[in-house]
N, C-alpha and C positions, 0 to 999 in steps of 0.2 A: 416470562421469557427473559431470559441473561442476555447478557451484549454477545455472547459468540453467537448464541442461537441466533439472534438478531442481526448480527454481521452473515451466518451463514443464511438465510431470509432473503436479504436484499441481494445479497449475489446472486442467488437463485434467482430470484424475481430481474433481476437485470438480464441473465443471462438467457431469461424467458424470452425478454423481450425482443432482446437479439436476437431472436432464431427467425428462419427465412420464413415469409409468410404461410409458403405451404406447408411447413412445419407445426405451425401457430394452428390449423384448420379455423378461423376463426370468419365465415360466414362468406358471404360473397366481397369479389375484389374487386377495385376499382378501374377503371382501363390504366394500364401500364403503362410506365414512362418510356420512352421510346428514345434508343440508345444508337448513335453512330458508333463506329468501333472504329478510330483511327490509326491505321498499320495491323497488318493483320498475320504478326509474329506469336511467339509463345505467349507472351501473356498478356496477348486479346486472345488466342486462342481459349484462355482459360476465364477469360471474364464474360465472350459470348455462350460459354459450357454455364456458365452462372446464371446468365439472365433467362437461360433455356428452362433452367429451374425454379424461376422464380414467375412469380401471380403479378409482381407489384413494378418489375422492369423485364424492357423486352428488345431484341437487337434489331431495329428497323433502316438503317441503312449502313452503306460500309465506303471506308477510305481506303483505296490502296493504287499502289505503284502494278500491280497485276492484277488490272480489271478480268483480264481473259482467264486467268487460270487460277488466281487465288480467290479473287472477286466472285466466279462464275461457281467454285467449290461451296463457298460459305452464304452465297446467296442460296443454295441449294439446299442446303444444310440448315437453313433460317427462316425457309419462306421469302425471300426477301427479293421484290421485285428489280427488274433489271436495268429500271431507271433512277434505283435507289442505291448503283454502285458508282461510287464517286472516284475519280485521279485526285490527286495535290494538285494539279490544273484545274480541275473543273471543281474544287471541292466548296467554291465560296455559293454554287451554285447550290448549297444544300439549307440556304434559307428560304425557298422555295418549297421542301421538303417539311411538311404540318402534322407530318408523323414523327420527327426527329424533335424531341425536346431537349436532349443535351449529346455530349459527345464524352465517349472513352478514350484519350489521350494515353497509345500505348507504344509511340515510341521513342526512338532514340534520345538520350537528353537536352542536343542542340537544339531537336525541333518542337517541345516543350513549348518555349514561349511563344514562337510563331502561329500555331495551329488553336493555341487557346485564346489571342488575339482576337484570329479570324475568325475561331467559331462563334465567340463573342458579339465580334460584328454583326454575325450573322444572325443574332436572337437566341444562340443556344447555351443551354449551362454546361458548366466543365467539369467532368471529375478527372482528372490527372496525376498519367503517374509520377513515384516518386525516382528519383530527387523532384523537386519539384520544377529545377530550371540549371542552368551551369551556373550562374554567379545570382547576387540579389538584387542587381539591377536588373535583370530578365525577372525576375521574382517578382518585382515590385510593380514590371511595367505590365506582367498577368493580372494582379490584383487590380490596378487603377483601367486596367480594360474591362475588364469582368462589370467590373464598381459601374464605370463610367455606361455602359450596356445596359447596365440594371440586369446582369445575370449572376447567377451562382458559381464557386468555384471551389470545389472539394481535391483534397490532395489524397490519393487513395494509400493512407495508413492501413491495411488491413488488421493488421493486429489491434487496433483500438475497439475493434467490432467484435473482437475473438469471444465467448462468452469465458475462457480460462484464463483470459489474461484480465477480463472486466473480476474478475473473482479473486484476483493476485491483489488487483487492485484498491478490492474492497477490504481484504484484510489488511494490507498495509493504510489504507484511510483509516480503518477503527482503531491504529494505535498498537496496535496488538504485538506490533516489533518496537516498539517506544518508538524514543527520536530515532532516522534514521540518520548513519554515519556515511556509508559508503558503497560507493556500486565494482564490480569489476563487468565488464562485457567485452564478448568476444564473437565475431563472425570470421570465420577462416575456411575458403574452399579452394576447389582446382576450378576453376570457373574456364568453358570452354571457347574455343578462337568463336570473334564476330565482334560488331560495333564495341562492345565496352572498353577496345585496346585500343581502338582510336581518341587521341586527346581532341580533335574537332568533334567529335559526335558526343560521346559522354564525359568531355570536360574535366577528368580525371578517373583514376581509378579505381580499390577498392575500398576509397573511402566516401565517393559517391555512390556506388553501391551497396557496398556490404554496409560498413563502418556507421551508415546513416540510420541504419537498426537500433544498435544499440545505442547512440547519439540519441536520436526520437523517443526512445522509450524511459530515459533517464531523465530526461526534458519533461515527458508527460507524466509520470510520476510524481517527481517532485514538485511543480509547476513552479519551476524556476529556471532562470539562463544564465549558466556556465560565462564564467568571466577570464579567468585565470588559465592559460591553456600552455603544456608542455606537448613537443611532437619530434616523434622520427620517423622518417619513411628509407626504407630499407627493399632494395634488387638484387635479391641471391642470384636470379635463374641470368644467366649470360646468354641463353638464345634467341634472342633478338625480340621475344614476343613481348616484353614491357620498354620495346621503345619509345614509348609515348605517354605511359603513365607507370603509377608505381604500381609497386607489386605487392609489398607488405606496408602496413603503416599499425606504429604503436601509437599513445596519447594521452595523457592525462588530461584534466580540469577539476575547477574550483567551481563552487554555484554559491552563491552569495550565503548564503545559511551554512558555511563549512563544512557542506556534504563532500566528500572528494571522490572522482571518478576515476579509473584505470582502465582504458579500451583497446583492443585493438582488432585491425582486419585483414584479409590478403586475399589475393588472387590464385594463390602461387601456393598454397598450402592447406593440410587438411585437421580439422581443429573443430572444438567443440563450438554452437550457435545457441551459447548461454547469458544472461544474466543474475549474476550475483547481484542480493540486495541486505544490504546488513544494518541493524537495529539494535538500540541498545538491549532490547529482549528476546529477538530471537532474528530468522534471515528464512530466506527464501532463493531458493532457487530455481530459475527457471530455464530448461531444457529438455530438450529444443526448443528456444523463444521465436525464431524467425522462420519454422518453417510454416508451410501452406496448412500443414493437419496436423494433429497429434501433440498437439504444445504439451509439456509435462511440467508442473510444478510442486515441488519437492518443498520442505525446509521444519523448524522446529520452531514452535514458541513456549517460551517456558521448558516446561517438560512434558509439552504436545505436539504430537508431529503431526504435520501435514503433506498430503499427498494430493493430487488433484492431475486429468489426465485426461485431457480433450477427448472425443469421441466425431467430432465434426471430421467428415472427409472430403477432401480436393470434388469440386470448389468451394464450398461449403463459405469460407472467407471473404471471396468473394462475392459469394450471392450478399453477404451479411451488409457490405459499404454500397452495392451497388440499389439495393432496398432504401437503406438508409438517406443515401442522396436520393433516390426516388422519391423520400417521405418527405423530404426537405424541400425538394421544389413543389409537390403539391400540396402543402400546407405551410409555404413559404417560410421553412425555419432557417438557421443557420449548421451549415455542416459541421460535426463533429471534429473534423479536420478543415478547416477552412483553408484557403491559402497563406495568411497569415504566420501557420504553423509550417508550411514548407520555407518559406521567406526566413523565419529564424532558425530552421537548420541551416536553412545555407550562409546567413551569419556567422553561425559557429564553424561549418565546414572551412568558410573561407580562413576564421580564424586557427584551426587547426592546421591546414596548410601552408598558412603564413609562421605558423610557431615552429614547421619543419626544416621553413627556408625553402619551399616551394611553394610558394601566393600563385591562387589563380585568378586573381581580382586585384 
C-alpha cells in the first residue's frame, strides 16, 4: 500500500468513525446522554432535530423565556415531561433533574458565560456555542468554572466532526501539498434583522460570527496562533442596521511558522464561504467550508486532482459533536474542541479588532 492509498485509508476510517451512531449499526446502545437545550432559537432547533437522531444523545429537558408556548411545542415534539421545562428563573433548579447530564448552550453571546457558569454549578457538562464568549475574560471564567465543578466543556465547532473536512485534513497532514504557505478565507452573507446587531448581546459583529470560521479553521490546521495581525472594518450600508457593530471587516495575520493569512467577513454582503489553502505542492480548496451539508472540496497535487463532496445532510453535523461530547463524558475523555480552543479565538478576535482600532476588550 503507497502513502496516498494509506492517506486515503485513514480518512476513510476517520470519517467512519465520525458517523452518527445509527449510521455505524453497530450493536446495541448505551442509555443516551441527556441534553438540556438552552434557548430554543434556530440553532437549538437544529441540535434538538440532531439528538432525535441519534442512539447515543437525547433532549431531556429545555430552557426558555416561553415555558407556554415554545416550551409546551418542544416538549411535545421530545417526550419531554412538563416538569422538565425550565425559565432563566427557575433554571438553576435543573440540578435536581438526574436525567439532564449536560446542557446545549444556544444562545445569544452575552449569555454564554453566565448559563455555562450556572449549569456547572449545577453538575452539568457544557457544549457551547461558538463564539465561545464576548471577550477572554468570560472565556476564561467558563473554563475555571467548568474546571473548578469537575464538569466538561466543549465548544460546539461542528466542522471538526465534519467527515470532509477530517479528510481535507488528512491530506494536508500527509504532506502531500508540502510545506504550507498560505491561507485566504472568506465568509460573506446578508445575515437577517435579530440579536446579532446588537453590540450588548453579540459583542460584535461579523467577525464574531462569520469571521470566526475561517479564524478556527486556520488555527486547527495549522496548529498554531496567529501573532502578527493587520485589520479594517468597513460600513457601506447607511441605514441604520450596523449601528452597533460592523458590517464588513477585512484581516490579515502572521502564525509563527510564516504561514500568512488573508480573511475576510460581512454582514452586509453576498460572497463565497471558502477557504483557500496553498502548499508548496499543490492547494485545496474548500467550498462551501462553513455551511451545515454539503462541504465541497476541490484542489490539485502534483498533477492529481482532487475532488471530495460531503454527502451528510442537515443535521447530520450536529448529530456528529453532540455524539462526540456524548462519548466524552461517558468514558470521561477530553472534547475535541475543548474550551480552551474557544478562549484562543477570542484572543485573536480581540486582537483583530484592536488592529482595526475598534478593541472590544
Amino acid at each position: 500500500m503507497d502513502r496516498r492509498d494509506f492517506t486515503k485509508l485513514s480518512a476513510l476510517t476517520l470519517a467512519w468513525t465520525c458517523l452518527p451512531s445509527h449510521a455505524q449499526k453497530v450493536g446495541a446502545s448505551p442509555k443516551p446522554v441527556g441534553y438540556a437545550a438552552i434557548g430554543l432559537g434556530n440553532i437549538s432547533d437544529i441540535f434538538m432535530r440532531a439528538c432525535a437522531q441519534s442512539q447515543t444523545a437525547k433532549i431531556t429537558a429545555l430552557v426558555t423565556g416561553h415555558p407556554d408556548t415554545k416550551g409546551v411545542k418542544y416538549a411535545a415534539m421530545y417526550g419531554i415531561p412538563k416538569n422538565a421545562i425550565y425559565t432563566y428563573e427557575t433554571f438553576d433548579r435543573i440540578l435536581e433533574n438526574k436525567d439532564v447530564d449536560a446542557v446545549y448552550v444556544g444562545l445569544p453571546n452575552s449569555m454564554h458565560c453566565e448559563y455555562t457558569v450556572r449549569a456547572a454549578q449545577a453538575g452539568k457538562h457544557v457544549l457551547c456555542e461558538k463564539p465561545m464568549a464576548i471577550s477572554s475574560a468570560e472565556c476564561r471564567k467558563m473554563i475555571d468554572g467548568c474546571r473548578q465543578a469537575k464538569v466538561k466543556l466543549m465548544i460546539a465547532y461542528r466542522v471538526h466532526y465534519d467527515p470532509t473536512w477530517i479528510e481535507a485534513l488528512q491530506i494536508i497532514k500527509s504532506g502531500e501539498l508540502g510545506q504550507l504557505e498560505s491561507f485566504q478565507g472568506s465568509f460573506l452573507a446578508q445575515m437577517p434583522a435579530g440579536w446579532r446587531y446588537s453590540r450588548k448581546l453579540a459583542g460584535g459583529g461579523a467577525l464574531m460570527d462569520l469571521g470566526i470560521y475561517p479564524l478556527n479553521a486556520i488555527r486547527h490546521i495549522t496548529g498554531e496562533e496567529p501573532t502578527d495581525f493587520t485589520a479594517v472594518v468597513a460600513t457601506r450600508d447607511q441605514s441604520g442596521r450596523f449601528a452597533e457593530v460592523e458590517q464588513s471587516m477585512e484581516w490579515t495575520m502572521k502564525l509563527p511558522s510564516g504561514i500568512i493569512a488573508a480573511c475576510g467577513c460581512s454582514y452586509g454582503q453576498i460572497g463565497p464561504f471558502s477557504l483557500d489553502i496553498n502548499g508548496e505542492k499543490g492547494y485545496l480548496v474548500i467550498e462551501p467550508a462553513y455551511f451545515y451539508e454539503g462541504v465541497h472540496v476541490r484542489g490539485t497535487v502534483g498533477d492529481r486532482p482532487i475532488e471530495r463532496l460531503g454527502t451528510g445532510k442537515l443535521p447530520f453535523q450536529f448529530v456528529l459533536e453532540a455524539e462526540h461530547f456524548a462519548d466524552c463524558i461517558r468514558n470521561n475523555k477530553e472534547p475535541e474542541s475543548p474550551g480552551k480552543e474557544g478562549l484562543k479565538d477570542m484572543l485573536a478576535i480581540e486582537a483583530i479588532y484592536k488592529a482595526a482600532g475598534a478593541p472590544i476588550a
